[in-house]
Every structure is written in C-alpha cells, then in structure tokens.
C-alpha positions in Angstrom: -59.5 -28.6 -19.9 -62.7 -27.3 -21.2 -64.5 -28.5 -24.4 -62.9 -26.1 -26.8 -59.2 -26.7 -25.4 -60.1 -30.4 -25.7 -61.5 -30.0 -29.5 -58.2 -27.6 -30.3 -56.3 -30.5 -29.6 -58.1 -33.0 -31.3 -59.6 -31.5 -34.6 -55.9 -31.3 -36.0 -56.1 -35.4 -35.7 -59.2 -35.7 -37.1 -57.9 -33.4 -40.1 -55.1 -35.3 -40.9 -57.1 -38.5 -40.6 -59.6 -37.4 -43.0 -57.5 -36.4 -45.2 -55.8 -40.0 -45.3 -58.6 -41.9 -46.0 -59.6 -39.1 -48.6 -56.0 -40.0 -50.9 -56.7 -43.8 -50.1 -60.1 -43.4 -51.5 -59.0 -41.6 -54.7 -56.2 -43.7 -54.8 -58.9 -46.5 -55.2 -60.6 -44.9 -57.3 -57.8 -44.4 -59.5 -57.8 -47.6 -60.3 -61.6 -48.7 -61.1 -62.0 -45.9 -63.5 -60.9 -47.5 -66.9 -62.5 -51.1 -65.7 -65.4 -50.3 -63.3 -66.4 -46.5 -64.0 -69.7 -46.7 -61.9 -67.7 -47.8 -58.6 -65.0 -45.4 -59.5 -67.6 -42.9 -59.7 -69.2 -43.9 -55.6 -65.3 -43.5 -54.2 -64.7 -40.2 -56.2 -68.1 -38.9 -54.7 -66.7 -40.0 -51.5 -63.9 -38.4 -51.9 -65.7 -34.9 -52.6 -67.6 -35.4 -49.4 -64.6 -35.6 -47.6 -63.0 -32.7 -48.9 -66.5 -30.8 -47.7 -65.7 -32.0 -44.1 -62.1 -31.4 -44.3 -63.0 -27.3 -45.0 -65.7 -27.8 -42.5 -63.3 -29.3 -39.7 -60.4 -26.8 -40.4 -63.0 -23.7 -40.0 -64.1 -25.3 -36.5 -60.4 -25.4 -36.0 -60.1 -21.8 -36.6 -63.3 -20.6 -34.8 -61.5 -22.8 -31.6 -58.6 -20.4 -32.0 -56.7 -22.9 -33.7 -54.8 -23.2 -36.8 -56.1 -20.8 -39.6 -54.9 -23.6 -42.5 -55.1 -26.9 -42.9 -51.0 -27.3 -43.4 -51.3 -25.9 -40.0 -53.7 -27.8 -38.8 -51.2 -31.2 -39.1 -48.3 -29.1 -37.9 -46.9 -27.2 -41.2 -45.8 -31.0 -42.2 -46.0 -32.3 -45.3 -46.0 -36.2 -44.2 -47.8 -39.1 -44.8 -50.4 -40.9 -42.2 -51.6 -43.6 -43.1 -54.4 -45.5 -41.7 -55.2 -49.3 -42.9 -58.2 -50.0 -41.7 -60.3 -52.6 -42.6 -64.5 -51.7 -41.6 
C-alpha cells in the first residue's frame, strides 16, 4: 500500500474525529457564553479552526481520489463518534 492508498484510508478517520472534538468544543462553549464570555470566545475560535482543517482534510481526501464530501468522507452516515479524551 503506497502513501496515498494509506492516507485514503485514514483521512476519513481523521474527518470524523475532527469533527467530534469540533461539536464537543462548541458544545463547551455553549455553556460559558452567558457566565464566562472571554473563554467562550477561545473554544468558539477553536472551533472555527477546526472547521478550516475539516475543508482542508476533506479536499486532501478528494485530491487522494477519495470521497468528494465530507458525509462521504464518514461513510454517508449521520452517527455520533465520540471521543472523551482527557489531554
């Protein structure tokens, strides 16, 4: 398996995963913005950047001859992933 064939079958992963740590941040977020706008603010920003990489990740999908979307980058699924970690 050469690099591309190796980063076809790995980019969807690291879509999806990016994704799901982009709606737990927001989700975070969601809940400092009445009490602690300023922190609020850093997790939204966060969030923006991740969205940024998530286009970026789904067009080196593409150009791998991957999926053309990121719904089909995770399979056409609509499911939750969760990831809980703790850094």
């Amino acid at each position: 398996m050469n690099i591309i064939e190796k980063l076809r079958v790995m980019l969807p992963h690291w879509i999806e995963h990016n994704r799901g740590h982009a709606e737990e941040f927001s989700q975070w977020a969601d809940q400092l913005d009445e009490t602690e706008g300023e922190l609020a603010g850093q997790l939204h920003r966060a969030v923006h950047s991740l969205e940024e990489a998530q286009r970026a990740l789904v067009e080196a999908l593409a150009m791998t001859g991957g999926a053309k979307s990121e719904k089909e980058a995770d399979g056409g699924s609509d499911h939750e992933h969760h990831h809980h970690h703790h850094h």
